[in-house]
N, C-alpha and C positions, 0 to 999 in steps of 0.2 A: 554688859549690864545696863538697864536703863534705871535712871534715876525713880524713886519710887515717889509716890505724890504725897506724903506725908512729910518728905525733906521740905517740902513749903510750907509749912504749919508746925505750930508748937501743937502739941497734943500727947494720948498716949502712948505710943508707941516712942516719938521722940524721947518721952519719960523713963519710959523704960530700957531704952537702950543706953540713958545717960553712962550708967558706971564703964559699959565697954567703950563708950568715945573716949573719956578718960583715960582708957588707958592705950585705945590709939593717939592720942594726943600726947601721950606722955613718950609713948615708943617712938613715936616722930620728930618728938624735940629730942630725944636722946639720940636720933641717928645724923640729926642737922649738927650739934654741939659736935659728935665724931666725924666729921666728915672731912677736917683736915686745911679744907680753904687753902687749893692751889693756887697761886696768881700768875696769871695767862702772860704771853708777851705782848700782848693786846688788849686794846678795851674788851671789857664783857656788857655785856648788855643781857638780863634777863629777861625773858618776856614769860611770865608766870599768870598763876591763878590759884584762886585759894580755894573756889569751888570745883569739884572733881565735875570732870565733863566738860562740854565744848562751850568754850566763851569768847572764843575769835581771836585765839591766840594767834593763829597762822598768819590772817591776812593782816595783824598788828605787826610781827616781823619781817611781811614785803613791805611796807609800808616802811618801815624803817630803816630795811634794806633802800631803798630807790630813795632815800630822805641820805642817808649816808655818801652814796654814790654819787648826789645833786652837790655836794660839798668837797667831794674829788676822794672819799675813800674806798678802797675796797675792801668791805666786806665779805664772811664766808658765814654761813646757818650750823650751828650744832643742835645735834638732838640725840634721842635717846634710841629712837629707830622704835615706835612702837606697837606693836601687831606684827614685827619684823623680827627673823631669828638671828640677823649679823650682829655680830657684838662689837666689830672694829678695835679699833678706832678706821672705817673705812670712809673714800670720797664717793659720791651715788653718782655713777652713771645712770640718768636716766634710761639711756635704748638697752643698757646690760641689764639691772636690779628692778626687779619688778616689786608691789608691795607685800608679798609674803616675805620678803627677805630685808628690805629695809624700812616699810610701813608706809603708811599714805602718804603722811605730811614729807616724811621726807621728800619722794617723789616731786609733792606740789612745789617743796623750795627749791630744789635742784633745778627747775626749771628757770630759777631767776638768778640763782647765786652760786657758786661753791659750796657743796652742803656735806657735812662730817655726821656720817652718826656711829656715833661711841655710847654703849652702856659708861663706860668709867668717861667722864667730862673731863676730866685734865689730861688724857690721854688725844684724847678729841683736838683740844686745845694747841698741846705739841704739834701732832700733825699738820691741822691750821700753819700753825707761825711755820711750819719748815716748807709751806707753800706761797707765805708773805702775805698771810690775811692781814689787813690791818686794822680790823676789828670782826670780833666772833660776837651775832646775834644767837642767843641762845633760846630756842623753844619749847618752853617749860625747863623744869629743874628749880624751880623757886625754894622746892620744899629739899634739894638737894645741896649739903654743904661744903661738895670735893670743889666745888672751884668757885673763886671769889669774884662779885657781882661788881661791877663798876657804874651799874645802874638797874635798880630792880625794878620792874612795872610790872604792876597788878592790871591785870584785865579782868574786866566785869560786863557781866552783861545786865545790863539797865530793865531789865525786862523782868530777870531773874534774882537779882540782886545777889548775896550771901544762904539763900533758903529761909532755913529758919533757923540759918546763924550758929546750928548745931555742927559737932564734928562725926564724920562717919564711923559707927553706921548710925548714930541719930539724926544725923542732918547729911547735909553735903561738904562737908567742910572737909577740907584735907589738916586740917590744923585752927588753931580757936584763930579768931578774926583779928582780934586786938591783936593778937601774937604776927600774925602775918604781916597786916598795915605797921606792925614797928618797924619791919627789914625794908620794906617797901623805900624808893623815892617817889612816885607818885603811882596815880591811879588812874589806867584807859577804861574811861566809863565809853560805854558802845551803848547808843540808842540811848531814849528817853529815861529817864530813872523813874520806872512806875513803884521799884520796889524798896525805896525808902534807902536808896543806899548812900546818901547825902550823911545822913546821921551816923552811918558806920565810920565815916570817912575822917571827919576832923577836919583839921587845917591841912590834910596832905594832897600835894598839890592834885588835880584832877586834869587827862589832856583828855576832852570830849572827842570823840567821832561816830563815825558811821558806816554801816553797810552801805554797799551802792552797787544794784546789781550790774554786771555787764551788760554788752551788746548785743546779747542773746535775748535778753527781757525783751527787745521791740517785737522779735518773732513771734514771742508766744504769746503776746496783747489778744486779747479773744479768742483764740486756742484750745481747744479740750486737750487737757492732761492728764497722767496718769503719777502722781509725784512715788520716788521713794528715795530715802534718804537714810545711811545708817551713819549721824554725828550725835555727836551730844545734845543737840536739843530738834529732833525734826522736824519739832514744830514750827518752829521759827523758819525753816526752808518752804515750808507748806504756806505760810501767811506771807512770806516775802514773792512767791509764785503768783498769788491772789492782789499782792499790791502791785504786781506789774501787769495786772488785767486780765491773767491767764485762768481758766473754766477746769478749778479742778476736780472729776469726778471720781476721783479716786487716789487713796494718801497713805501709803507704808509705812511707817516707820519701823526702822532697824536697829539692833544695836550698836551703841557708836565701835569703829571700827571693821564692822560686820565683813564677814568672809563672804560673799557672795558665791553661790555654786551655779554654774552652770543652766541645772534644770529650774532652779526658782528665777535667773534673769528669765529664762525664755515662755515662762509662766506671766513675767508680767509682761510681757511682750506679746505675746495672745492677747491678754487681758485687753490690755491699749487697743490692738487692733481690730478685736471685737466692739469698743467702744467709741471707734474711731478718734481715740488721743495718742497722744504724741507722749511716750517715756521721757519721763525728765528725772535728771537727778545732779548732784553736787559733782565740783569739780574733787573731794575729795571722794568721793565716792567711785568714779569713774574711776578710776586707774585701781580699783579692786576689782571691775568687772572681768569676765573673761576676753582676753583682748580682742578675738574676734567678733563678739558683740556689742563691742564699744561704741560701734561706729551706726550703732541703731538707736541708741538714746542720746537722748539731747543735752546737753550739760548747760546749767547755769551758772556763771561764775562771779564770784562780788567781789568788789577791792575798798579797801578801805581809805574814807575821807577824813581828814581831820576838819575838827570845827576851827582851831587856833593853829595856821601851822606855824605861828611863832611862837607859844609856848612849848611845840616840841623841838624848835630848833635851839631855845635856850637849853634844854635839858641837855640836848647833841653837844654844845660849847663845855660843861662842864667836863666832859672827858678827856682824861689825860690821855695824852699820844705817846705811846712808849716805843 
């Protein structure tokens, strides 16, 4: 599903969908309140969002993975495994699990850490400790209440902000905002705050960063491309191609997660090569394509900067080491 453009606006349709957010809102605090709150034998770390869709939740988790690691701990990733049919609690062999079976993101983390994905998270959890994690980052689950947060972060993307602050399906919201920023200990604003999200925010504490694309961006400086991207927001893939100086004469967007088949990759592969551009697309994207045409489009891949990393290593010090 892609987000629809009225999530950015109060208007009518916002209006009129109010009473059913209501009472997704309501179904969603009733399923947080039942969720029981396992506590792990290890720190938790949640890395959530309160707007459905992509707000850079992943690369806030490498980032806190290699921030972890830089302090002598070892770290393992839980997830939920999503676009994936494994229910686990299993550990993702990269060269074995491809992403119909345990999802993208999984994939992306496995490549840097120990990664568990369990539908049920205290299950996940166990597994973890019987490997000697000693701390589980968790990617997404904010709005989930089976296992207990030892540090919640809301990721937001500065561009986007909350929408229009509505819960779905009137807005984007997985749950009302004040309600989310209460579980919260702070807030990863990513990028500029064009969309007012200072004012949602309060006194709670704020760790800025950034995208920053890889060493692939110098390649494609002057470049004709051919962009396609199936994440939560593809736009922002599209304008992040254009700020690394690459010519792009053509822009897909998919939906997030999107199954790619076969004969559409080789369609935009013609495309490209009748245009003389170079296929480009996300490193989450890439590991959906068919594997043997992986190796024809170009991936870009960004890691994320903190602006302060001594407000994120305070937040690191408050966790108890069990």
């Amino acid at each position: 599903m892609r987000a629809p453009e009225f999530w950015r606006h109060q208007g009518w349709p916002a209006r009129l969908l109010a009473p059913l957010a209501r009472l997704y809102a309501w179904g969603g605090r009733r399923k947080r309140q039942a969720g029981g709150g396992f506590r792990a034998a290890m720190p938790v770390i949640c890395v959530g969002n309160i707007v459905a869709g992509g707000a850079g939740k992943t690369p806030v988790c490498l980032a806190l993975a290699a921030d972890l690691r830089a302090r002598g701990h070892q770290p393992h990733f839980l997830t939920r495994g999503y676009g994936g049919t494994e229910v686990g609690p299993r550990l993702v062999d990269p060269l074995r699990h491809n992403a119909e079976r345990v999802g993208d993101e999984a994939l992306l983390l496995a490549a840097h850490a120990p990664t568990w994905v369990s539908r049920c998270r205290p299950d996940g959890a166990i597994a973890a400790a019987e490997l000697a994690a000693e701390a589980l980052i968790m990617d997404d689950g904010f709005q989930n209440g089976s296992l207990r947060h030892d540090l919640a972060l809301v990721v937001v993307d500065g561009g986007y902000g909350f929408g229009n602050g509505r819960v779905i399906p009137a807005g984007p919201c997985r749950e009302p905002v004040a309600e989310g920023l209460a579980r919260a200990d702070a807030v990863v604003l990513i990028g500029d705050d064009h969309a007012g999200v200072a004012a949602w925010i309060g006194a709670l504490p704020v760790l800025r960063a950034r995208l920053v694309p890889g060493p692939e961006a110098q390649a494609l400086r002057g470049a004709k491309v051919l962009a396609f991207a199936g994440i939560g927001r593809p736009e922002k893939f599209f304008t992040t191609l254009r700020q690394c100086g690459a010519e792009v004469v053509a822009a897909y967007p998919f939906t997030d997660h999107h199954a790619y088949g076969r004969g559409e990759v080789l369609e935009l592969l013609d495309e490209a090569a009748a245009q003389g551009a170079i296929a480009v697309t996300t490193a989450k994207d890439a590991v959906r394509l068919p594997e043997d045409l992986r190796g024809r489009v170009q991936v870009l891949t960004v890691s994320l900067q903190w602006q302060d990393p001594t407000a994120v290593d305070h937040l690191l010090e408050r966790l108890s080491w069990r």
